[in-house]
C-alpha positions in Angstrom: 0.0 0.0 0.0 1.4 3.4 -0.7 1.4 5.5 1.8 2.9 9.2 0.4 5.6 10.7 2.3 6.4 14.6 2.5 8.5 14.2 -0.6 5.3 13.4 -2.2 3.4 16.0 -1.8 3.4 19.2 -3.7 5.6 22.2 -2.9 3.3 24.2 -0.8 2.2 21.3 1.2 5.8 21.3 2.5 6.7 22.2 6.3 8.2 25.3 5.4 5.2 26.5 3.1 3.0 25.4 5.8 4.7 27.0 9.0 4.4 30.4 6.2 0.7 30.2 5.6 -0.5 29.7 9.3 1.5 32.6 10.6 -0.2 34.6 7.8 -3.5 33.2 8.4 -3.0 33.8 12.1 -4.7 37.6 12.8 -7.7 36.3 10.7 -8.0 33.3 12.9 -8.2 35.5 15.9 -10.7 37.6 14.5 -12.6 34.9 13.2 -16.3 33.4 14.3 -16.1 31.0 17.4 -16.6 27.4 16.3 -19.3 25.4 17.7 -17.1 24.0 20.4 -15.9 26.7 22.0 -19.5 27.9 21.6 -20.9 25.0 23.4 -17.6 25.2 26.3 -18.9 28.9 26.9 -22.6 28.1 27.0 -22.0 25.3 29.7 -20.0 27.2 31.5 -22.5 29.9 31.9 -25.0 27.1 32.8 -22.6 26.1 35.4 -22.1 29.8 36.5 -26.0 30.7 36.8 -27.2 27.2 38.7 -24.8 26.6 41.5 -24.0 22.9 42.8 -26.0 22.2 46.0 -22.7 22.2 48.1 -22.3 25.7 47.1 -26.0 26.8 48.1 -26.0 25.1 51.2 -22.9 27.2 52.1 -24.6 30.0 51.4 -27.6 29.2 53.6 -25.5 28.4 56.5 -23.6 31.8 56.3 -27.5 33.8 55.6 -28.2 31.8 59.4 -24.7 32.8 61.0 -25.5 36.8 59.8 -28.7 36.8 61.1 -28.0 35.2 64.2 -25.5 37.7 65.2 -27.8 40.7 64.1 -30.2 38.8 66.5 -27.7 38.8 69.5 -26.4 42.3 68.5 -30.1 43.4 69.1 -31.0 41.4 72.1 -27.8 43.3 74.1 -28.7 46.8 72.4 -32.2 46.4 74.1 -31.1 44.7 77.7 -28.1 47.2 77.7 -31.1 49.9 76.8 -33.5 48.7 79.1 -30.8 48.8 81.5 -30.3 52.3 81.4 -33.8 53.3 81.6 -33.8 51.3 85.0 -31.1 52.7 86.5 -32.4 56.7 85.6 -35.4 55.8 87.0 -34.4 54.0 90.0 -32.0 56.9 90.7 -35.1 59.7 90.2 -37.1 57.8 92.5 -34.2 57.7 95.1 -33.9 61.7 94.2 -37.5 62.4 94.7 -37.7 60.3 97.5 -35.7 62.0 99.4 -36.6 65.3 98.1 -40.1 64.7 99.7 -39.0 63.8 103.3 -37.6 66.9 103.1 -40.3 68.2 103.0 -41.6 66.2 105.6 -39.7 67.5 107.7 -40.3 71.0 106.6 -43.9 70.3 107.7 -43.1 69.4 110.9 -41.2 72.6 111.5 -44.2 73.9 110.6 -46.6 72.1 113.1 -44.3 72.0 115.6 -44.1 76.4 115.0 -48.5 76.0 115.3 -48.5 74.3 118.5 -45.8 75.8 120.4 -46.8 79.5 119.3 -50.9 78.1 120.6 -49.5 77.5 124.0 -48.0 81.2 124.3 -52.0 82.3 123.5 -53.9 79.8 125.8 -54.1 76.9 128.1 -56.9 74.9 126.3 -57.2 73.6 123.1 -60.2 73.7 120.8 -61.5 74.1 117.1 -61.1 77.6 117.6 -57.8 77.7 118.0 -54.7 78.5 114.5 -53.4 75.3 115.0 -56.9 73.4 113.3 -56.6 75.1 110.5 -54.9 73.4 107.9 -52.4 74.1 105.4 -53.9 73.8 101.7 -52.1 72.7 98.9 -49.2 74.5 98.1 -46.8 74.7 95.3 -43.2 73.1 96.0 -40.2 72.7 93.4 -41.2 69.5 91.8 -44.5 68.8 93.1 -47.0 69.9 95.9 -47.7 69.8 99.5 -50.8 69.9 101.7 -51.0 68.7 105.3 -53.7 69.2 108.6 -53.3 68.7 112.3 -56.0 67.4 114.8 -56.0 66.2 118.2 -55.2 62.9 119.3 -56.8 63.7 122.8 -60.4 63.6 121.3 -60.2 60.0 120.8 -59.5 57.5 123.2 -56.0 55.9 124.6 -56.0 52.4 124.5 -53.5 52.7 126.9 -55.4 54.5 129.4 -57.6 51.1 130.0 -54.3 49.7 132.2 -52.8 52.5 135.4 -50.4 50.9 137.3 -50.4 48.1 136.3 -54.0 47.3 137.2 -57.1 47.9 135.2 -58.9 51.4 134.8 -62.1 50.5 136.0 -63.7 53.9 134.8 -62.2 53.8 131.6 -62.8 50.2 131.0 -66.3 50.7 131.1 -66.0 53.9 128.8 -64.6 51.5 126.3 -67.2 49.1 126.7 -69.8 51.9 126.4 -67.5 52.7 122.8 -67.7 49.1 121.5 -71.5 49.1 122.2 -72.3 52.3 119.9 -70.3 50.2 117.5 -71.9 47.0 117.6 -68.9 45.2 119.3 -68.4 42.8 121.5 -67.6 44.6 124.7 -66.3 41.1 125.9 -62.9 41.7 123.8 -62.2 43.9 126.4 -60.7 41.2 128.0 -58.5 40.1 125.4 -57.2 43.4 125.1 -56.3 43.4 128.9 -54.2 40.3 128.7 -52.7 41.7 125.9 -50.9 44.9 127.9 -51.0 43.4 131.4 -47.3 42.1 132.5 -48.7 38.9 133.7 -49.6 35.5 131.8 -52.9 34.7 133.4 -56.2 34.8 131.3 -58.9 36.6 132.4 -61.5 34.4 132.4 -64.0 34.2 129.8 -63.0 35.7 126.8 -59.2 36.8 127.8 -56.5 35.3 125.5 -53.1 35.0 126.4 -50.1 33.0 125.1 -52.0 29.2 124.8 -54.9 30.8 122.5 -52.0 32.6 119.9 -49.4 29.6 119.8 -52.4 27.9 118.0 -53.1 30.2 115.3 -51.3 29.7 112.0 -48.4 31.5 112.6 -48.0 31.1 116.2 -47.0 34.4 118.1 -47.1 35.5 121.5 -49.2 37.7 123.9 -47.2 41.8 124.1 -47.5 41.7 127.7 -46.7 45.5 127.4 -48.7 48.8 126.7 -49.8 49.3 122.8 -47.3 50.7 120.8 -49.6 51.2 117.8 -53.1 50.8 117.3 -52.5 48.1 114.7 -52.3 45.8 116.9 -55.6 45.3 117.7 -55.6 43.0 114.5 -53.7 40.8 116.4 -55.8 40.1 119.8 -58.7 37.1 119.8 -61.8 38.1 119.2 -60.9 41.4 116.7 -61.8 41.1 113.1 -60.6 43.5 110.3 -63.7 44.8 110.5 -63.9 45.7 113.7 -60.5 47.5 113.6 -61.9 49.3 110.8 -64.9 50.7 113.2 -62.6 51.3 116.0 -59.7 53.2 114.4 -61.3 56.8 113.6 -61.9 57.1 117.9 -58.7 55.2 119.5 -54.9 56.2 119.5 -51.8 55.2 121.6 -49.4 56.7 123.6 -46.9 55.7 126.5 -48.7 57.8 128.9 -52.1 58.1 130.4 -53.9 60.7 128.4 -57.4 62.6 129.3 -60.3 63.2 126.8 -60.0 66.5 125.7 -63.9 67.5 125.6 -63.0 70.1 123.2 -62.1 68.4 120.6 -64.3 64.5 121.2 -66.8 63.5 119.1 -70.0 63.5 119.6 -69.9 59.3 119.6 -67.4 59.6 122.1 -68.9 61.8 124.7 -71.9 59.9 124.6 -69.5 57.1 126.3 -68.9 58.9 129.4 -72.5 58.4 130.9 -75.1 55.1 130.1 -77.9 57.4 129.3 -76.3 60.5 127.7 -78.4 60.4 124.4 -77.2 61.1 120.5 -79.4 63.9 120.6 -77.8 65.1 124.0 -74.6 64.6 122.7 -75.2 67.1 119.4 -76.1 69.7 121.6 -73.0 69.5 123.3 -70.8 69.9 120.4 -72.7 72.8 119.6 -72.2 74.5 122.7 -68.5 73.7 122.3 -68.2 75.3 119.0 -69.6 78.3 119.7 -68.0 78.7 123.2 -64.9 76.0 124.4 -65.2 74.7 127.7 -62.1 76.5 130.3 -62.5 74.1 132.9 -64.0 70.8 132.8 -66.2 71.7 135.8 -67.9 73.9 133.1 -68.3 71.2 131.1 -69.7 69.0 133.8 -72.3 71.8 134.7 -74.2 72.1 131.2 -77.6 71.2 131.8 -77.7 68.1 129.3 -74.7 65.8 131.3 -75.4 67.7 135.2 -77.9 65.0 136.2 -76.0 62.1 134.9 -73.2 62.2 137.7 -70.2 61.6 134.8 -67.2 61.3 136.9 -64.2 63.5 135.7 -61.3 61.9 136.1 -59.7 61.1 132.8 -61.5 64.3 131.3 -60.2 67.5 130.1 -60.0 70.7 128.1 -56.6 71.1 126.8 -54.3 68.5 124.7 -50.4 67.2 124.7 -50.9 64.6 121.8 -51.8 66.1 118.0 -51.7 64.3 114.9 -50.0 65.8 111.9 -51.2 63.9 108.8 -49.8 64.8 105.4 -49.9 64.6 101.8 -47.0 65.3 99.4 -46.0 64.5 95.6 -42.8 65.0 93.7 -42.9 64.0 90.2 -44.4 60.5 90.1 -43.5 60.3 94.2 -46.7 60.4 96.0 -45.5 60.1 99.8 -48.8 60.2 102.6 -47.4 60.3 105.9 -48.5 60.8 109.6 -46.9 61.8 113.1 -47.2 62.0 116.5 -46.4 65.1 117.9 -46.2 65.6 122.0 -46.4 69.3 123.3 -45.3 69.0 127.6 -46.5 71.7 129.2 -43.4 73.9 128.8 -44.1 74.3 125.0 -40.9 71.8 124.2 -42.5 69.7 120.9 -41.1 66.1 121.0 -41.7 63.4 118.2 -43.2 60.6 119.4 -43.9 58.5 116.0 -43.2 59.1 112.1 -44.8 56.6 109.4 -46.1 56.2 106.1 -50.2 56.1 105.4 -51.3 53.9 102.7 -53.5 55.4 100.3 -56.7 53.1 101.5 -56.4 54.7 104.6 -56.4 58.2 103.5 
């Protein structure tokens, strides 16, 4: 078989020809038409280009998760660190206005303190007619406002008053049982109540109470065995309900020493205690002769026409006051601050304070 050889061939089919001709044909070849294989090597790689392979799109999922989860955490300590902030202003305006309203606490005080001491200079009884009733309206303060009143303790009735020397006030005893009547209370608490102050651990039989009654209630406790040192603690003797408290609390208070009834200043519920058969309508007509013309001396009082018959015995009755409540109201900003205390004038003039504490709202 012949197979040609490059001898064979013609001239210009020689290596030299050949080497000649591409290197001439070379700038056309470069500006010549793709062929359809390099078409079809471009047209699958742009295929490749514009579907990824699912190794590459699940990489870009997870890297979508681990953006958003750090713009989550990024938020979430923006908004604590925020929130954070907002607390700690707030926390240190309260603490601010806080104390910016005992301030004025004690500006009121002053201020009480200045009503009763300059009352003592101009007489020797206390009534409603005298400065120190009337009370101080709302006034303007930086930050807020202030209003406050004072009235006299001494026109209720001192719980402590029920025990002298140890040994039960028999006069006053039945005073308070004459109270807890108008009330619709049992008078047989009174008991109770004894046990409760007296220094000794025996019941007073019936209805007395001492330690064996309270170690059985739900959170055992035991009898005071001392004077009251606030009238809340009435809750916590047998035989008084909330409710009863409740009733009680707008004629009682407490303090260490015995304390008259100022007749002045009583109301008309509780002057009707100091005789069995002093009547309601009795009673109105003596508060109407006090507020036109205050009784000097309580052998004035003990002459009027309505009590003269009824024999009322005046020990533990009186005209003037040493014990005057000085309730409050104050508000700075969003402080609102109710407040009440127990002021004690001694006969000198020299104001002492016996007792400072907050009011609840519910109790007005």
């Amino acid at each position: 078989m012949f197979k040609p050889g490059f001898t064979d061939l013609p001239d210009k089919f020689c290596p030299v020809y050949v080497g000649r001709a591409v290197r001439a044909l070379a700038p056309k070849a470069r500006t010549a038409r793709p062929t359809a294989n390099v078409l079809s090597r471009v047209k699958h790689q742009k295929v490749r280009t514009a579907y990824p392979t699912r190794l590459q799109t699940y990489q870009q999922g997870v890297a979508l998760i681990m953006v958003l989860l750090i713009l989550s955490i990024a938020t979430v300590a923006l908004v604590s660190m925020s929130s954070s902030r907002q607390l700690d202003i707030r926390r240190t305006e309260n603490l601010l206005r806080s104390s910016q309203a005992f301030e004025y606490v004690y500006s009121l005080e002053s201020w009480a303190a200045n009503a009763l001491r300059n009352d003592s200079r101009e007489n020797k009884l206390d009534s409603f007619d005298d400065s120190w009733t009337k009370p101080l309206p709302e006034t303007a303060v930086s930050g807020g406002a202030m209003q406050a009143r004072l009235s006299d303790l001494q026109g209720r009735f001192n719980l402590n008053n029920l025990l002298v020397e140890e040994k039960p006030s028999d006069l006053d005893v039945q005073r308070f049982k004459r109270l807890l009547i108008e009330l619709k209370i049992k008078p047989t608490v009174v008991d109770a109540i004894l046990d409760w102050i007296d220094a000794d651990s025996e019941i007073r039989y019936p209805d007395g109470a001492e330690d064996e009654t309270y170690f059985q209630q739900k959170t055992p406790y035991r009898s005071a065995n001392r004077l009251f040192a606030d009238v809340s603690e009435l809750l916590l003797i047998h035989g008084i309900s909330q409710q009863d408290y409740n009733k009680l609390k707008p004629y009682i208070y407490v303090a260490s020493a015995y304390a008259p009834i100022n007749v002045n200043t009583a109301a008309p519920l509780l002057l009707r205690c100091l005789a069995n058969d002093l009547s309601a309508k009795d009673a109105e007509l003596l508060v109407r002769a006090i507020k036109h013309q205050p009784f000097k001396t309580i052998e004035s009082f003990l002459q009027q026409d309505a009590i003269a018959a009824l024999g009322i015995n005046k020990q533990g009755l009186g005209v003037s006051s040493a014990n005057f409540l000085l309730s409050g109201t104050i508000r700075v900003g969003k402080i609102l601050l109710l407040f009440d205390t127990h002021l004690n004038r001694r006969e000198n003039g020299l104001i002492t304070l016996v007792k400072r504490q907050r009011r609840s709202p519910d109790n007005g």
